[in-house]
N, C-alpha and C positions, 0 to 999 in steps of 0.2 A: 677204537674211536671211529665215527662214521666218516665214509671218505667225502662225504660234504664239509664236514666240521676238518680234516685234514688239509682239503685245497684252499681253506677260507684262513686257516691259524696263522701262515705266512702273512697275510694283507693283514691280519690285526695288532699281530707283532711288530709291523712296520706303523703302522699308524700308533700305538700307544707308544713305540719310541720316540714317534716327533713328538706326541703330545706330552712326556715326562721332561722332554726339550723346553718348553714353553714355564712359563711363571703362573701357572693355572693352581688353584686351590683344590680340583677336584674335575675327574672327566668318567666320563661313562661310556663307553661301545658296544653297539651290539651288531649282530651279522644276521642276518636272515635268508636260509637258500631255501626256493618252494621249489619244486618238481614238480609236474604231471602231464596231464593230458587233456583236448578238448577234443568232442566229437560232436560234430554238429551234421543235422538234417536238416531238407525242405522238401516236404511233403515225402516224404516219406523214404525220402533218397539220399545216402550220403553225401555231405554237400563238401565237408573237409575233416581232414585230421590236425591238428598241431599240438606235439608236443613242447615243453616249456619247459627252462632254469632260470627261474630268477635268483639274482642275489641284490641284497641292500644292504647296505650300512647306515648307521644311525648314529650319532656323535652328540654326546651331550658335554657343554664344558660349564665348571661352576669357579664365579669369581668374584669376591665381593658381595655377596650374595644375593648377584645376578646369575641366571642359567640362559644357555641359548643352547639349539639343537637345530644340528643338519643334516639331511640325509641324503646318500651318493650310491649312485650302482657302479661306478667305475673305480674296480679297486687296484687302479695302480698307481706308483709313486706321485706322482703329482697330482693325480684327482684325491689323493689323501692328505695330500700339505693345503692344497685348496679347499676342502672341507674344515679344515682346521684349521687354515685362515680367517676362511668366512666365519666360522662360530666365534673364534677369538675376538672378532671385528662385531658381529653381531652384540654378544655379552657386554660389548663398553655401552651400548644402549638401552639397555632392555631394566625395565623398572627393580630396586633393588624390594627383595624377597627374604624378611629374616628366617623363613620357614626355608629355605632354597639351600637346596643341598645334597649329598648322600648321607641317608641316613647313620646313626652310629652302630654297628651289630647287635647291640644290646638290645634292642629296639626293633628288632628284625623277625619276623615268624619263622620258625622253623622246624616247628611241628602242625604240621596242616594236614587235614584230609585231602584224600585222595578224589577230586572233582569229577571224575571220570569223563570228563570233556573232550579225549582222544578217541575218537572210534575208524582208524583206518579199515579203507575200504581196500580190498586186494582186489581191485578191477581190471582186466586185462583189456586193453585197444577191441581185440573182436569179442570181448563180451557184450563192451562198449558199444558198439556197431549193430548190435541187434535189437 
């Protein structure tokens, strides 16, 4: 497993426990960690380096079939009861949606081509620089 998807498992396993806690119909989570690098010039001088990890989370809850969705970079226990507060709090208002939901598997693609829309670049900081 990759050790982004290892440091992130913990924070999601805590938050899908509170939210199986809750009286929800239906919740969604996802995690997203970017990596990289920026290398910036001005006129032709290096100006900075900053490397980056972000992480976000993304909370969808469905009830009634209303959906509300929040999203948090701070994944610890109580920035994930407050996400989950908020959306819980959120979905008693949000216009009801007979289409709102997760869909059923049945109904789900899962023979698709291959879009080839991944083209990682293996750029190193002093390739970068030149």
């Amino acid at each position: 497993m990759n050790r982004d998807l290892c440091e992130v498992e913990p924070y999601l396993d805590g938050c899908l426990a509170q939210a199986k806690q809750r009286d929800l119909e239906a919740y969604a989570l996802s995690a997203t960690v970017e990596t990289g690098f920026t290398v910036t010039a001005r006129m032709g001088d290096l100006e900075q380096i900053e490397h980056y990890r972000h992480l976000c989370f993304s909370l969808t809850v469905y009830q009634n079939q209303r959906c509300a969705s929040v999203s948090f970079s701070d994944p610890s226990e109580s920035a994930l009861s407050q996400a989950l507060d908020k959306a819980c709090s959120i979905v008693q208002y949000t216009e009801k949606d007979p289409f709102s939901g997760i869909p059923e598997a049945s109904v789900l693609a899962y023979d698709y081509p291959d879009l080839q829309l991944d083209h990682p670049w293996d750029l190193s900081v002093e390739q970068a620089m030149q």
